[in-house]
Backbone bond lengths (Angstrom), bond angles and torsions (degrees), N, CA, C in turn:
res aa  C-N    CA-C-N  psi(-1)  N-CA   C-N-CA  omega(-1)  CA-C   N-CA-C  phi
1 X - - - 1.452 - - 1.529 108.85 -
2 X 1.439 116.66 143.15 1.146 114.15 -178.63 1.673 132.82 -88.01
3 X 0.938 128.55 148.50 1.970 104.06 -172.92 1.078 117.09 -76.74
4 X 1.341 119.26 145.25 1.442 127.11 160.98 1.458 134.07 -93.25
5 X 1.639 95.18 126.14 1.389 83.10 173.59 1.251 147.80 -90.87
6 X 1.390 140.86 141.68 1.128 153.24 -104.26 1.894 103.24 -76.14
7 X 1.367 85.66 -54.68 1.672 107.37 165.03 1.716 119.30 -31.20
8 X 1.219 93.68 -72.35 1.572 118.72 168.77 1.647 113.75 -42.57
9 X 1.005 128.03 -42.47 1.194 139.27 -130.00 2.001 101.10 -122.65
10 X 1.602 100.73 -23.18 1.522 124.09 163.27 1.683 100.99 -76.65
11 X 1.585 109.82 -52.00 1.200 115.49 -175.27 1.271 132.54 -45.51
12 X 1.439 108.74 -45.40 1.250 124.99 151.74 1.434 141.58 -63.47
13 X 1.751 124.61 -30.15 1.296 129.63 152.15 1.329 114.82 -54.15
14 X 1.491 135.59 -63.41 1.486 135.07 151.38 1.604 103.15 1.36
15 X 1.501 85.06 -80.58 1.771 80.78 -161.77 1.240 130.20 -73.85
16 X 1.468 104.95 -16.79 1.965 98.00 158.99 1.513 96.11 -84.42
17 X 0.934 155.31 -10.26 1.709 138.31 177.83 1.899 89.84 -67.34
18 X 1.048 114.05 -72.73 1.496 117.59 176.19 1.466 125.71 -19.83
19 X 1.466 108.48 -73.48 1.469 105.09 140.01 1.394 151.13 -14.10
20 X 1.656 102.59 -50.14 1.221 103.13 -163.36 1.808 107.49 -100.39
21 X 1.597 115.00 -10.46 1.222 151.45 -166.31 1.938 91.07 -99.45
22 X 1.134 135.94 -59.96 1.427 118.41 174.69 1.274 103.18 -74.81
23 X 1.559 139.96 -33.32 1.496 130.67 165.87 1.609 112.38 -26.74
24 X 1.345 90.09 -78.36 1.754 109.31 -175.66 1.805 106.42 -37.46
25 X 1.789 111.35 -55.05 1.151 126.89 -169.36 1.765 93.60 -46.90
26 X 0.880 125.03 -82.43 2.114 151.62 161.30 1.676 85.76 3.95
27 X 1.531 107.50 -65.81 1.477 100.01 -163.24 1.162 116.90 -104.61
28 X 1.312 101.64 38.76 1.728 100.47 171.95 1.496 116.16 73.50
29 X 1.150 119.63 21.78 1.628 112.14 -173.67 1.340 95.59 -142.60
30 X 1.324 121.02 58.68 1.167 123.46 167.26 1.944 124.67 -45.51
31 X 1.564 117.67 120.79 1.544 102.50 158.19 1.470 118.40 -43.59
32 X 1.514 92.70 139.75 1.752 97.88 -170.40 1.665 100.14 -146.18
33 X 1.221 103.69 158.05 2.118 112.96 175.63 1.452 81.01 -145.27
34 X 1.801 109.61 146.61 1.555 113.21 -154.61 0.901 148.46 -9.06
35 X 1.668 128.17 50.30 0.985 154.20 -128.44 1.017 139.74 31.97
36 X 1.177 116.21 34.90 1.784 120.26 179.94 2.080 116.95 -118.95
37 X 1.363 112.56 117.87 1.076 95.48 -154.58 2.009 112.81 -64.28
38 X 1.318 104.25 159.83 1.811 105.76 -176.50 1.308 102.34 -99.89
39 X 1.026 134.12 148.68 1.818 137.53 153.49 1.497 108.99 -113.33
40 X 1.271 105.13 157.01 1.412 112.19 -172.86 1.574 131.53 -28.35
41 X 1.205 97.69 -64.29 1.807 101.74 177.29 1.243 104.62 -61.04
42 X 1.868 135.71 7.73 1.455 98.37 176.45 1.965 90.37 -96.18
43 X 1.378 135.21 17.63 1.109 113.63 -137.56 2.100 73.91 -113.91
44 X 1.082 116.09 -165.81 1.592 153.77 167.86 1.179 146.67 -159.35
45 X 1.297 128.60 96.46 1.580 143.80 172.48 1.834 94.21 -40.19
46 X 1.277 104.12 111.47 1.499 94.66 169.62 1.778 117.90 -146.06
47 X 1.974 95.43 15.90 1.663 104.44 158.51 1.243 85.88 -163.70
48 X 1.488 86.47 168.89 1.796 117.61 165.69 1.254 123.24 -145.01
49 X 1.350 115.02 97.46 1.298 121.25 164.34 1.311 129.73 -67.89
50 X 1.477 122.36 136.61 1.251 132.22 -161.21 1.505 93.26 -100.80
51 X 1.269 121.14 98.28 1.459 110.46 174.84 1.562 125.12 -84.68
52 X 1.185 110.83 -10.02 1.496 122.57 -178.65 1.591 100.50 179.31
53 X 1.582 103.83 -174.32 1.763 108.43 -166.56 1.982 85.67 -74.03
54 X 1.273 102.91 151.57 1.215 105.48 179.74 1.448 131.49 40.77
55 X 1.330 106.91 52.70 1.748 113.30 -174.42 1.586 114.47 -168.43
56 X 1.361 118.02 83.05 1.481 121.72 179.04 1.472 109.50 -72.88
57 X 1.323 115.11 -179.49 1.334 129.57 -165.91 1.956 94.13 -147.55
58 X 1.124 121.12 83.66 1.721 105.05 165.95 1.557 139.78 -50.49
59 X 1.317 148.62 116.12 0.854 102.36 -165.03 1.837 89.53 -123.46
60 X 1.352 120.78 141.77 1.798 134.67 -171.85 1.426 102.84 -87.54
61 X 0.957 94.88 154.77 1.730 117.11 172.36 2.098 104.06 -129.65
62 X 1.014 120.89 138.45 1.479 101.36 171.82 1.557 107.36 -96.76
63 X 1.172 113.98 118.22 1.515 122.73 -177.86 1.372 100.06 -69.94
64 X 1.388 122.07 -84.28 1.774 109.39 -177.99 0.817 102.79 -84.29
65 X 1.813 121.14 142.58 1.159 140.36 -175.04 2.013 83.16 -101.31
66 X 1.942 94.93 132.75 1.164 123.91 169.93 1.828 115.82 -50.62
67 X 0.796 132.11 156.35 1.489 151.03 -144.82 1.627 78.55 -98.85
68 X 1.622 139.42 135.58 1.394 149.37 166.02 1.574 86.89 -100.03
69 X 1.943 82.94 135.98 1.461 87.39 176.28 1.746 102.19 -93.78
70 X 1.205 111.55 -171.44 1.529 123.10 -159.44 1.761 98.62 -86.03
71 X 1.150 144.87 -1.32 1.411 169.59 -153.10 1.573 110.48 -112.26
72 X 1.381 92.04 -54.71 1.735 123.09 174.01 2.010 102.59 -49.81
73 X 1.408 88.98 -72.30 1.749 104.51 -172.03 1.276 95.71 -60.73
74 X 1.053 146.70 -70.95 0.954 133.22 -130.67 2.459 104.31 -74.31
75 X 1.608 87.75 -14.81 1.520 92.19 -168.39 1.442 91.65 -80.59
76 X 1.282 136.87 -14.91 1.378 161.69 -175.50 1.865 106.29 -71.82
77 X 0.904 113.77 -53.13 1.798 135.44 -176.71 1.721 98.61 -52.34
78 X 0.879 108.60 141.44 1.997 109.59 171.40 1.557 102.54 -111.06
79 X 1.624 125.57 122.57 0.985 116.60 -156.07 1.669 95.35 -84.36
80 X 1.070 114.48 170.44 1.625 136.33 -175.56 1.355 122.77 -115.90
């Protein structure tokens, strides 16, 4: 098998994450972080595990954290 390069190989996780992120969106099961849904650019490729010959593992970080709605905070607050 031949190697891939690293570039290439990001290029392609992107675009099945994309995929698989308007899939979910389609059927109602949107990706979400405390309930607010994420789209791609808020996410980050920031390893790759080599799980076997020809088989990575991605693993995300969420770079921008999604906008909390006002519902959110307030379940957040400790009442007094």
């Amino acid at each position: 098998m031949e190697p891939v390069a690293y570039k290439v190989l990001a290029r392609k996780i992107a675009e099945d994450m994309e995929k698989y992120i308007d899939r979910e969106r389609k059927a109602r099961r949107p990706l979400t972080y405390r309930n607010v849904p994420l789209e791609l650019g808020q996410l980050a490729l920031c390893e790759l595990h080599n799980i076997s010959d020809g088989s990575w593992e991605p693993v995300f970080m969420i770079w921008t954290l999604p906008k909390i709605r006002r519902a959110d905070r307030a379940e957040r607050v400790p009442a007094i």
